[in-house]
C-alpha positions in Angstrom: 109.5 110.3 106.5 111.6 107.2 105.7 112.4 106.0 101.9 111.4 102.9 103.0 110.1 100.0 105.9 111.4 96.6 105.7 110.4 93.4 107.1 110.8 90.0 106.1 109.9 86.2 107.0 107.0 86.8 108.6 106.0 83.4 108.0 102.4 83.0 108.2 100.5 80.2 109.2 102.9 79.1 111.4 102.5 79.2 115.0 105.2 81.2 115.9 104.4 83.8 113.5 104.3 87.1 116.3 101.1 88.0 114.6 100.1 90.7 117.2 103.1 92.5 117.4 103.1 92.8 113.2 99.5 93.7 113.1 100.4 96.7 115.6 103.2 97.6 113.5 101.6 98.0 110.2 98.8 99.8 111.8 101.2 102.2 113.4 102.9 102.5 109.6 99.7 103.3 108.1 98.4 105.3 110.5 101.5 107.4 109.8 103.4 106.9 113.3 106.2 105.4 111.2 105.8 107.3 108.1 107.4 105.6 105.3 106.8 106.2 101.1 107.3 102.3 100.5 106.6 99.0 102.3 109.5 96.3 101.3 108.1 92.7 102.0 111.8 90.9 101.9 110.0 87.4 101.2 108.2 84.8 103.2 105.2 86.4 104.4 103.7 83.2 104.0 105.6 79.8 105.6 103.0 77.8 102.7 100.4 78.4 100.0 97.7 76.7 102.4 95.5 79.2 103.4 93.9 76.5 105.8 96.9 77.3 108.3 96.1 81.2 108.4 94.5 82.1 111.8 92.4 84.9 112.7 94.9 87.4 113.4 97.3 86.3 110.7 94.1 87.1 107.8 94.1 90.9 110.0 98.1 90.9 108.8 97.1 90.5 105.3 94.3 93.0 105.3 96.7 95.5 107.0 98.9 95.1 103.9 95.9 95.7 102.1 95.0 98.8 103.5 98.6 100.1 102.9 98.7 99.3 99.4 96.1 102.0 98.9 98.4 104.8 100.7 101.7 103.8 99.6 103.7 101.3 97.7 104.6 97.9 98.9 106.4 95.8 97.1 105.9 91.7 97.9 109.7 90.3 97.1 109.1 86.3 96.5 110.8 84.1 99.2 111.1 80.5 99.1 108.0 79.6 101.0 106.1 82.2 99.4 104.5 80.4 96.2 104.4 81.2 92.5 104.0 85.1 91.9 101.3 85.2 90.5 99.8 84.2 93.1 100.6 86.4 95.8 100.1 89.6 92.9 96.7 89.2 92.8 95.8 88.7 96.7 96.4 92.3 97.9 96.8 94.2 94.5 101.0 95.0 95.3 103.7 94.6 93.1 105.9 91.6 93.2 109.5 90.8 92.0 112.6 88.4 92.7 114.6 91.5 93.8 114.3 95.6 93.8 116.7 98.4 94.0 115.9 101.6 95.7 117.3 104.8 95.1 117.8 106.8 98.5 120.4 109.5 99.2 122.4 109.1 96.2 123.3 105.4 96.5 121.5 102.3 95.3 120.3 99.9 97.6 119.7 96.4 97.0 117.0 94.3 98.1 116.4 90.4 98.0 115.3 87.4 100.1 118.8 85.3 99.8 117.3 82.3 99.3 119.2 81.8 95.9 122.1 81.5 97.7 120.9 79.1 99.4 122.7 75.7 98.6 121.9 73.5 101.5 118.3 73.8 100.8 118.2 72.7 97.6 120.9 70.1 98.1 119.4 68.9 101.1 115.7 69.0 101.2 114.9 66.0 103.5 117.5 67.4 106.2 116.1 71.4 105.7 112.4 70.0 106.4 113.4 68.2 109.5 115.3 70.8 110.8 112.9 73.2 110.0 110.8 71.3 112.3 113.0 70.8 114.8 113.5 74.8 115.0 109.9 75.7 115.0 109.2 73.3 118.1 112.0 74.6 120.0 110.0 78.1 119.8 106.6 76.4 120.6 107.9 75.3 124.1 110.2 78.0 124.7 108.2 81.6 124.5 111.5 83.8 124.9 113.0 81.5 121.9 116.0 81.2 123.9 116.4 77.4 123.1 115.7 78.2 119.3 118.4 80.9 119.2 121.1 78.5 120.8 120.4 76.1 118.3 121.1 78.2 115.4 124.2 79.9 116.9 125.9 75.9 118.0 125.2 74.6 114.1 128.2 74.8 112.3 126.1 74.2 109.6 124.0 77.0 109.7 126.3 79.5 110.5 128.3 78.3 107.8 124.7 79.1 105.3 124.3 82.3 106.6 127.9 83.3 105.8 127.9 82.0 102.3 124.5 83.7 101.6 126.2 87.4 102.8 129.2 86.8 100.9 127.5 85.9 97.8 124.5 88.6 98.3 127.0 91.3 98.5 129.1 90.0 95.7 125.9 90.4 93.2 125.2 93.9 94.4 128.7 94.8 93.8 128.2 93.5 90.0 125.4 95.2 90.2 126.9 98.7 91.2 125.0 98.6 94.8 126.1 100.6 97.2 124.3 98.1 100.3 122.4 95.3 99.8 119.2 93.7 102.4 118.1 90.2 102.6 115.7 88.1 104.7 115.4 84.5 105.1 118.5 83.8 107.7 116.0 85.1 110.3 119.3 86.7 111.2 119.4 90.3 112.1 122.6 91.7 110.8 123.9 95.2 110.0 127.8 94.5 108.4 129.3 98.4 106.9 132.9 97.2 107.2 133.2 96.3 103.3 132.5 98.7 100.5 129.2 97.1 99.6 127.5 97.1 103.1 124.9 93.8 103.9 121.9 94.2 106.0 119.7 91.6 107.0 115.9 92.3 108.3 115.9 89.5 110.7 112.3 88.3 111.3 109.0 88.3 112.6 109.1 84.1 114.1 110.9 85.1 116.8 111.1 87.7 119.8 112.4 90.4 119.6 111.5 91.0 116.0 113.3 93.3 113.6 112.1 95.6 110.5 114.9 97.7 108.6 114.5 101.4 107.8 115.7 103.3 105.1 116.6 107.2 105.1 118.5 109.3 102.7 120.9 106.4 101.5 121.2 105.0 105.8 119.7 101.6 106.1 119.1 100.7 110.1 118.2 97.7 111.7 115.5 98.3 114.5 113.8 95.9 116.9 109.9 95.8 117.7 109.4 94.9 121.1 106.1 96.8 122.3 103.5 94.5 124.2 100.0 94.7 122.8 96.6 94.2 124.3 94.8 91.2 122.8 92.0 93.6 121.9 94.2 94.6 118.8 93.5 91.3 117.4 90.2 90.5 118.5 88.6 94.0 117.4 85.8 93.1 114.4 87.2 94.3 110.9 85.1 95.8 108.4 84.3 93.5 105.8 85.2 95.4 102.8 89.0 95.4 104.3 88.9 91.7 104.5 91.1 90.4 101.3 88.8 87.7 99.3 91.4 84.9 98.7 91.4 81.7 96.9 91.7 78.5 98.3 94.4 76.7 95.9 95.1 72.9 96.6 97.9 72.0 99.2 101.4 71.9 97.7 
């Protein structure tokens, strides 16, 4: 049994959320195929507060996550698209924080979207919306994301984020006394052990393939999803007392 599953920026709501593939993976984690004592949301389950954008199969994510939350803890880390705390707390019933260390194997591992080391998006919210945008269309007309993921690997500008944010991330786990630290929001899978405070990064579920982190006896691994479902996963009825009731708040 691992200490813990990890996934992050799952973004829901959008359209190029992989919504079946994640609702065949939390099935397959509470069914016990991937046996795990905690569930780690690393932040932006939701890509905005509007629950108008949710589809079908994205309101079968959330009751997945309900229906783990009764077997085993997950803990909801807040991302920057996520929406006030107090919010998401009360949709599913899990526990919610900016950040979360977990004990596993004798070391101390560090968990936390990255966002706050994020300068360019608060600096420059006009240019992160529109290339936001830009991004997401570039995986509308290209299924394989291929086109997405040479975009983000020629911007000097990006590359230059996601640097800052490990540098940073594993200089506050070091202050910390972390042994490793795990972040999302880069969409960035990453696995760096060359430094004494190792960085992780859970990558994300917008684009194929996606990528979940496990954690064993202090060994934090980044794995790929990549199994093909049958649309009947998503279009099976659910029971109505899994279905989470939520609140429709205004749009932000």
């Amino acid at each position: 049994m691992f200490d813990a599953i990890v996934i992050s920026d799952i973004h829901l709501g959008s359209d190029n959320c992989q919504a079946k593939s994640l609702v065949h993976f939390l099935a397959n984690v509470r069914k016990r195929d991937l046996r795990a004592k905690q569930l780690i949301l690393n932040g932006d389950v939701f890509d905005s507060i509007d629950f108008r954008r949710l589809k079908k199969h994205h309101w079968k994510i959330l009751s997945e996550i309900r229906k783990l939350a009764d077997v085993m803890e997950v803990v909801w880390i807040n991302g920057n698209h996520d929406g006030p705390a107090e919010i998401v707390s009360h949709l599913l019933g899990v526990r919610c924080a900016d950040e979360l260390v977990v004990e596993s194997g004798g070391r101390n591992i560090m968990f936390l979207h990255g966002h706050r080391f994020d300068e360019f998006i608060s600096r420059y919210p006009l240019i992160t919306w529109v290339a936001d945008r830009v991004y997401n269309f570039l995986q509308r007309i290209d299924k394989s994301h291929t086109f997405a993921k040479f975009a983000k690997r020629r911007s000097k500008t990006f590359l230059r984020c996601v640097q800052k944010i490990e540098i940073d991330a594993v200089k506050y786990a070091a202050r910390k006394g972390c042994d490793a630290v795990c972040c999302g929001h880069t969409h960035q899978p990453v696995a760096n052990t060359t430094g004494p405070v190792h960085y992780y990064n859970s990558g994300c579920w917008t684009e194929k393939p996606c990528h979940y982190l496990t954690l064993l006896n202090g060994v934090v691994s980044v794995c790929k999803y990549t199994e093909d479902v049958p649309d009947e996963v998503l279009n099976a009825p659910e029971p109505a007392e899994h279905l989470p009731v939520l609140p429709l708040p205004p749009v932000l």
